[in-house]
C-alpha positions as CSV (number, residue, x, y, z in Angstrom):
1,X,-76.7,-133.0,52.1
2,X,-78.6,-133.5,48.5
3,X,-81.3,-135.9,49.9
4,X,-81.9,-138.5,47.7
5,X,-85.3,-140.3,47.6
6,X,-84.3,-144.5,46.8
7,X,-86.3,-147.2,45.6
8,X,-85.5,-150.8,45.4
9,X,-86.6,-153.6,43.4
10,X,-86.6,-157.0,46.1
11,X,-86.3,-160.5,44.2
12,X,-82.8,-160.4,42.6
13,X,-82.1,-156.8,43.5
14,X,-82.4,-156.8,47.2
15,X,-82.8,-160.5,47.7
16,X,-80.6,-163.3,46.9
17,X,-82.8,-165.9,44.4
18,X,-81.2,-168.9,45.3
19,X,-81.8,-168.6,49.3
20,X,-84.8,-166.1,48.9
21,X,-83.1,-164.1,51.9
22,X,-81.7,-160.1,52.0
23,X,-77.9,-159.8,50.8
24,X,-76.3,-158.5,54.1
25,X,-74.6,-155.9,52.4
26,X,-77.8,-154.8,50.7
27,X,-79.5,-154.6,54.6
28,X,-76.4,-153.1,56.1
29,X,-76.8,-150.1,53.1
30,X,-80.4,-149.4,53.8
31,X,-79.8,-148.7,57.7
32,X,-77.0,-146.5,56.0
33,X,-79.1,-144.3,54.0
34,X,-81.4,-144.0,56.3
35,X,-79.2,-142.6,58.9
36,X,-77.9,-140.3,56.3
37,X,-81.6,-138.9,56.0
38,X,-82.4,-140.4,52.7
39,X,-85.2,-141.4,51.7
40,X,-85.3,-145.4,51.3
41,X,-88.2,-147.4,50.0
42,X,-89.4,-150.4,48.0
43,X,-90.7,-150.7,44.5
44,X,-92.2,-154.2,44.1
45,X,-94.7,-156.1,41.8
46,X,-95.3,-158.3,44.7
47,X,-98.8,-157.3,46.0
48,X,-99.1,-155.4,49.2
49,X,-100.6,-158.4,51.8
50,X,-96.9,-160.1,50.6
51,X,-94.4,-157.1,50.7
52,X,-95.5,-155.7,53.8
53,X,-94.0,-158.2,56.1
54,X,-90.9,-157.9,54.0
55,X,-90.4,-154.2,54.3
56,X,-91.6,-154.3,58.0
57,X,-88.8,-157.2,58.6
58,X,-86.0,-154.8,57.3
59,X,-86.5,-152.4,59.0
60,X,-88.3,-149.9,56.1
61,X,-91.8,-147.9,56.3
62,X,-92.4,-147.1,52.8
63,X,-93.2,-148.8,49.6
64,X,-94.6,-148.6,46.1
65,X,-96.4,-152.1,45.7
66,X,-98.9,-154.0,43.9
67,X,-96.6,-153.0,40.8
68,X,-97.3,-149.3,41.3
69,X,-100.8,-149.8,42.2
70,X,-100.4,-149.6,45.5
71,X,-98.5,-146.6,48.1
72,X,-97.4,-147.4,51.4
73,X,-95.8,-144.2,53.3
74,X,-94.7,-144.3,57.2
75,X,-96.3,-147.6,57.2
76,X,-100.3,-146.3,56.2
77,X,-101.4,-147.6,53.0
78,X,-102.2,-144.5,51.0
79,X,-103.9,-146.3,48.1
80,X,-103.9,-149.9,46.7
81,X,-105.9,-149.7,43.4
82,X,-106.9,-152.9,41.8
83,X,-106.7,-154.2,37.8
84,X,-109.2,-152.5,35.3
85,X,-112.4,-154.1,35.7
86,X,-114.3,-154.4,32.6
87,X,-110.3,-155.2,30.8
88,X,-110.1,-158.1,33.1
89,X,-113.3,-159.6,31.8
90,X,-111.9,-159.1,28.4
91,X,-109.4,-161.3,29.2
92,X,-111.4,-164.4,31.2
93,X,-114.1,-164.0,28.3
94,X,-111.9,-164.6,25.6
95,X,-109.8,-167.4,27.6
96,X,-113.2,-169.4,28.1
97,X,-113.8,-168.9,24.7
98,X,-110.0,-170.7,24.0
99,X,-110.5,-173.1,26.4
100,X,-108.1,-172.1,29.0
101,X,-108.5,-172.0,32.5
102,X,-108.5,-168.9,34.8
103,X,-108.4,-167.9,38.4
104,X,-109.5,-164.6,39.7
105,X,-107.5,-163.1,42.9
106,X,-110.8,-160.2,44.0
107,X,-109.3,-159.2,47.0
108,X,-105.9,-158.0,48.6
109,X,-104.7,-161.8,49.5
110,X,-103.6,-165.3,48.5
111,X,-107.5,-166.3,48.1
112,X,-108.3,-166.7,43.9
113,X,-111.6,-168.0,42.7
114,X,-112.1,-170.3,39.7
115,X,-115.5,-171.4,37.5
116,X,-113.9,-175.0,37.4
117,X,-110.8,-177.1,37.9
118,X,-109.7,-176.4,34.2
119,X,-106.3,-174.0,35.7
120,X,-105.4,-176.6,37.9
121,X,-105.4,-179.6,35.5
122,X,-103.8,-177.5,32.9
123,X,-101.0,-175.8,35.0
124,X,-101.2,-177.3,38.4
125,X,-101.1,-175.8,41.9
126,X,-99.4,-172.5,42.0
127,X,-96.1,-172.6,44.1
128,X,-97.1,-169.6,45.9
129,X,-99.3,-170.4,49.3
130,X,-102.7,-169.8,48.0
131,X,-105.8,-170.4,49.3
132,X,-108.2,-171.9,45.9
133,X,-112.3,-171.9,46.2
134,X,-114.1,-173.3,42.9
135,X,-118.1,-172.8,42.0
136,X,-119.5,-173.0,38.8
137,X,-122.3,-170.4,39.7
138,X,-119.8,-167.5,40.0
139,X,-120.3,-164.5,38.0
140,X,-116.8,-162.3,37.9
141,X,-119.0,-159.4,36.5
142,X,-120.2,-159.3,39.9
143,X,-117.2,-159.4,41.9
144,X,-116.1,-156.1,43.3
145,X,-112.3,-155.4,42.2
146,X,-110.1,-157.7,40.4
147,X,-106.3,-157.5,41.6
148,X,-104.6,-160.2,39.5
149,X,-105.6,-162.7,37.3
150,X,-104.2,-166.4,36.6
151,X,-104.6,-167.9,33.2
152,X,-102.9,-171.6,32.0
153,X,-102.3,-170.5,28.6
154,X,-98.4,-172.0,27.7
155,X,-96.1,-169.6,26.5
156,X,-96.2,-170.8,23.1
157,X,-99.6,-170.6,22.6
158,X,-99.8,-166.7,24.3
159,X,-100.5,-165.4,21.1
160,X,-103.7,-166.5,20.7
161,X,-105.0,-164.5,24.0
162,X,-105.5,-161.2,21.9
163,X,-106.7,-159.2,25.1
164,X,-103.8,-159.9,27.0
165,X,-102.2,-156.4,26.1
166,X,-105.1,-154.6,27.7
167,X,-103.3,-155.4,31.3
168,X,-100.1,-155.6,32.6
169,X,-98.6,-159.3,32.4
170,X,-95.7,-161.6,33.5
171,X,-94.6,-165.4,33.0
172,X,-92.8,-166.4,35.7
173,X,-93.8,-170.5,35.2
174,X,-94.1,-171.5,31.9
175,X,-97.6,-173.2,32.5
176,X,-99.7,-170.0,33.5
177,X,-99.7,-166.2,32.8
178,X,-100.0,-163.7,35.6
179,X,-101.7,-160.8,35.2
180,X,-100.7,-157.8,37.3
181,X,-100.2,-154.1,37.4
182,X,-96.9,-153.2,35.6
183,X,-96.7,-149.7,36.5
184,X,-93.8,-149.0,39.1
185,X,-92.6,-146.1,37.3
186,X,-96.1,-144.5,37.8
187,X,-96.3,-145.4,41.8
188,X,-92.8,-143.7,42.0
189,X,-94.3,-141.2,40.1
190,X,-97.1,-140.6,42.6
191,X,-95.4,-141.4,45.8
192,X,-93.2,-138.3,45.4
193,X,-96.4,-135.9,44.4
194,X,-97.7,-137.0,47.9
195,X,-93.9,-136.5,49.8
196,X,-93.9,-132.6,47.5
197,X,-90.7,-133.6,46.5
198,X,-88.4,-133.2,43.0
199,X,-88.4,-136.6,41.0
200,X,-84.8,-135.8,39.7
201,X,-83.6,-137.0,42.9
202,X,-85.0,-140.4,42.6
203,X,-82.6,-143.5,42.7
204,X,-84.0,-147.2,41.5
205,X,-82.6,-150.4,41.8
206,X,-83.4,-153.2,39.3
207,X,-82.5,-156.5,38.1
208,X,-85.4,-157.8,35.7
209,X,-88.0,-157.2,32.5
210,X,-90.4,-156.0,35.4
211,X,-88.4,-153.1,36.2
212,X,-87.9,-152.1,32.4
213,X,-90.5,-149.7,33.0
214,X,-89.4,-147.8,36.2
215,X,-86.2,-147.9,34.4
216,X,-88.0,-144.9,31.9
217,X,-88.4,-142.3,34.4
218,X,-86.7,-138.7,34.3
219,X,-84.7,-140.1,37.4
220,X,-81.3,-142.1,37.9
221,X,-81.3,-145.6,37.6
222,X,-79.0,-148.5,38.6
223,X,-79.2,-152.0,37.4
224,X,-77.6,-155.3,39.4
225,X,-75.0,-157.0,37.6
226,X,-77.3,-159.8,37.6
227,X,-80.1,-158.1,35.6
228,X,-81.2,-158.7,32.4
229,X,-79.2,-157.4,29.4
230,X,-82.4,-155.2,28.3
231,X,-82.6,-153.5,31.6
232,X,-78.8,-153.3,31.7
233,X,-79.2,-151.2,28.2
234,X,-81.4,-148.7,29.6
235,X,-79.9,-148.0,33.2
236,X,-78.1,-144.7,34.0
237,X,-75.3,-146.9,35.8
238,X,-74.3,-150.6,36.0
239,X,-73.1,-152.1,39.4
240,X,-71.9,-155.4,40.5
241,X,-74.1,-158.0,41.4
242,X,-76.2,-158.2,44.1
243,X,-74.0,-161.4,45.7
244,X,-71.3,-159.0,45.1
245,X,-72.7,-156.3,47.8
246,X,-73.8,-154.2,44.2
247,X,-75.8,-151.9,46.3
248,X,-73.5,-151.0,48.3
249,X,-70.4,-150.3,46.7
250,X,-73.0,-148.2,43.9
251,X,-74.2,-146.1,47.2
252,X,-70.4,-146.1,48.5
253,X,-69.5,-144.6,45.2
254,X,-71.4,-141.8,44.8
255,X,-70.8,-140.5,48.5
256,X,-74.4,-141.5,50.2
257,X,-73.4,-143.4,52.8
């Protein structure tokens, strides 16, 4: 057996976004390759305090997470590296200069940190559980990692946040921009220099802009029948749609399970 080394995306790859759940078909394939000696893992944005019950639920021990940042292999986190510093500060000293508000997530969890109540007046309450503390007397220069960053600038008005291309960012609510590592591609990258093994026998599976860049890698690549057109462009093969059991019948195809 050619022992294949597979990475999945989770919202609207291995998850169905209208019931948030696992597509049974999507489950039933993971057990699959697994008993076939593959290599199975996930490749999220989602940071690792979030994934981790996921992957544990299904069944899996190993994940690239934090959007590449962070390495998760027979369940020990190998490394979870945060946002760069100093580019961070970029970012919140330029949106207090615009008048925008920011939170500041320093640590591995839902806890984020603001100077005022300017993010939540301009955006609202996050629809993620999070846990917010507010003090005008602290000083981000002295925090000690920053691992994502919050900012209620509306997506017509992002062009004015010049600094925003310094680190990675999504909009998934039109009211705020997310800033997180966009770098799954790389955490691929590094998770098969730790496992010694050939990167030409990487798999991903993808459905969104966020996957556009592990889509780039000297590797096969699959994208859902759901995903984007862009991502659909650049993938090595098109399945069905995740609803559809996509997964499967792509792995059913090409004789790994």
């Amino acid at each position: 057996m050619n022992k294949k080394y597979f990475f999945f995306d989770i919202d609207g790859t291995l998850t169905d976004r209208k019931s948030k759940k696992i597509v049974p078909s999507a489950l039933k394939t993971l057990h699959l390759l697994q008993e076939k000696g593959h290599f199975v893992a996930l490749a999220t944005g989602r940071a690792h305090y979030k994934a981790i019950h996921f992957m544990q639920d299904i069944g899996l021990t190993n994940m690239v997470c934090n959007g590449g940042h962070g390495i998760v292999i027979d369940n020990q986190l190998i490394e979870n590296a945060p946002l760069n510093f100093q580019y961070c500060l970029d970012i919140i000293h330029q949106c207090q200069q615009l008048g925008y508000g920011v939170l500041v997530a320093p640590d591995d969890n839902q806890e984020v940190y603001g100077k005022d109540m300017l993010f939540l007046k301009q955006a609202g309450f996050r629809k993620e559980p999070t846990t917010y503390f507010f003090d005008l007397d602290y000083q981000f220069e002295k925090f000690e990692n920053i691992y994502k960053l919050y900012v209620s600038i509306p997506s017509s008005e992002e062009y004015l946040l010049t600094t925003k291309e310094k680190v990675g960012h999504l909009r998934f609510e039109k009211d705020y921009l997310m800033f997180q590592p966009d770098q799954k591609k790389a955490g691929i990258i590094k998770m098969m220099d730790y496992l010694q093994a050939d990167i030409h026998d990487v798999v991903v599976f993808g459905d969104d802009y966020n996957d556009i860049d592990m889509f780039s890698g000297d590797y096969y690549t699959i994208a859902m029948g759901n995903a984007c057109d862009d991502l659909k462009k650049i993938a090595s093969e098109v399945t069905e749609a995740n609803i559809e059991d996509g997964i499967y019948h792509a792995c059913l195809r090409h004789g790994w399970i």
